[in-house]
C-alpha positions as CSV (number, residue, x, y, z in Angstrom):
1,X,4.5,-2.9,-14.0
2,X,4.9,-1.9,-10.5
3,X,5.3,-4.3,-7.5
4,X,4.1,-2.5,-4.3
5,X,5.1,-4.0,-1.0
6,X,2.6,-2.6,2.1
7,X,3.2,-4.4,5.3
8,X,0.5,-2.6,7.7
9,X,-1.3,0.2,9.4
10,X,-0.4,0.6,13.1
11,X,-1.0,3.6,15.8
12,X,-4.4,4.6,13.3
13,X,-5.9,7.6,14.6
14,X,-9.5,8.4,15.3
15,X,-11.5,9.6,12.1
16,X,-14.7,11.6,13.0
17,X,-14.6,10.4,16.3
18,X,-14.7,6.8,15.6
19,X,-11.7,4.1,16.2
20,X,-10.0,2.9,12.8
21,X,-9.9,-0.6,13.3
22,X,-10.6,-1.9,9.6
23,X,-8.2,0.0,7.0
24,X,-7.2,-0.7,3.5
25,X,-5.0,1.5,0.8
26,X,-5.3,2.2,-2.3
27,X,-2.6,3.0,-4.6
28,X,-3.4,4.7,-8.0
29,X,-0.5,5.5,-10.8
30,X,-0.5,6.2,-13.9
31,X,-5.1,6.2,-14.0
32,X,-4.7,2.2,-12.7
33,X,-5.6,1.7,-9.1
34,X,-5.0,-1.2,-7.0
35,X,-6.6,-1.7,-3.4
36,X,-5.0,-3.5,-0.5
37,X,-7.0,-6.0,1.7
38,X,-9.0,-4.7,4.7
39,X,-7.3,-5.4,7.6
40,X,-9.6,-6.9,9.8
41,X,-8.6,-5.9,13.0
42,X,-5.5,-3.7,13.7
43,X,-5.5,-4.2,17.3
44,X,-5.1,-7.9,16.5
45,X,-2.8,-7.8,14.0
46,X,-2.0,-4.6,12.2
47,X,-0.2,-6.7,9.2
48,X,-2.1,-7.3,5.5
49,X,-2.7,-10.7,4.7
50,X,-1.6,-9.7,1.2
51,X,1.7,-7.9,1.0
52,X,2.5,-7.6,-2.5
53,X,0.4,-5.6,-4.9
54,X,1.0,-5.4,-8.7
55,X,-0.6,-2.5,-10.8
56,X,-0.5,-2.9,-14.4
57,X,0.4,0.7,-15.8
58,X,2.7,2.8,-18.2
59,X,5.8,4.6,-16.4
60,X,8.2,7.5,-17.8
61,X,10.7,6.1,-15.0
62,X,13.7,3.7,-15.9
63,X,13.4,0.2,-15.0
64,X,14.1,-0.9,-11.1
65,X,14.0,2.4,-9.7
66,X,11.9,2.1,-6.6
67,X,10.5,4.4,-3.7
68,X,9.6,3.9,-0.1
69,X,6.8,5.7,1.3
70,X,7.2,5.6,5.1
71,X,3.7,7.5,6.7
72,X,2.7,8.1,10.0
73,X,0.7,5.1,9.8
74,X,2.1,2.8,7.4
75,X,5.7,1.8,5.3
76,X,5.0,1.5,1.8
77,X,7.9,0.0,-0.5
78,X,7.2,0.5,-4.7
79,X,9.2,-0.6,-7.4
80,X,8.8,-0.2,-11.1
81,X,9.6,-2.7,-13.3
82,X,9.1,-3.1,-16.9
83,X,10.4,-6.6,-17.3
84,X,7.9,-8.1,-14.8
């Protein structure tokens, strides 16, 4: 089981020419995928209403070994845990 903590997407940069203004993630380990909520408006607030993801899915890794992802537009915190 993996928690996955995703705060927000800020300073989005233009894709094709259009503004981002709507994003979501997805996260997929292990052939499971979980999505994030859309964000409905960056500009507004660049937060997701739902910070913590779980995904369901087999891990090689010890237990409570986590890893933060920090993008260019978004900080990404995921922890494995088997005893969840």
């Amino acid at each position: 089981m993996f928690q996955i903590l995703c705060w927000g997407m800020r300073n989005m940069k233009r894709y094709q020419l259009l503004p981002i203004t709507s994003p979501s993630v997805e996260f997929e380990i292990g052939g499971a995928v979980v999505q994030s909520p859309i964000i409905k408006n960056t500009k507004k607030n660049p937060n997701f209403s739902q910070a913590l993801l779980f995904l369901d899915t087999v891990s090689s890794s010890p237990c409570h070994e986590s890893s933060a992802i920090i993008g260019r537009y978004c900080e990404i915190l995921i922890v494995y845990c088997s005893d969840l």
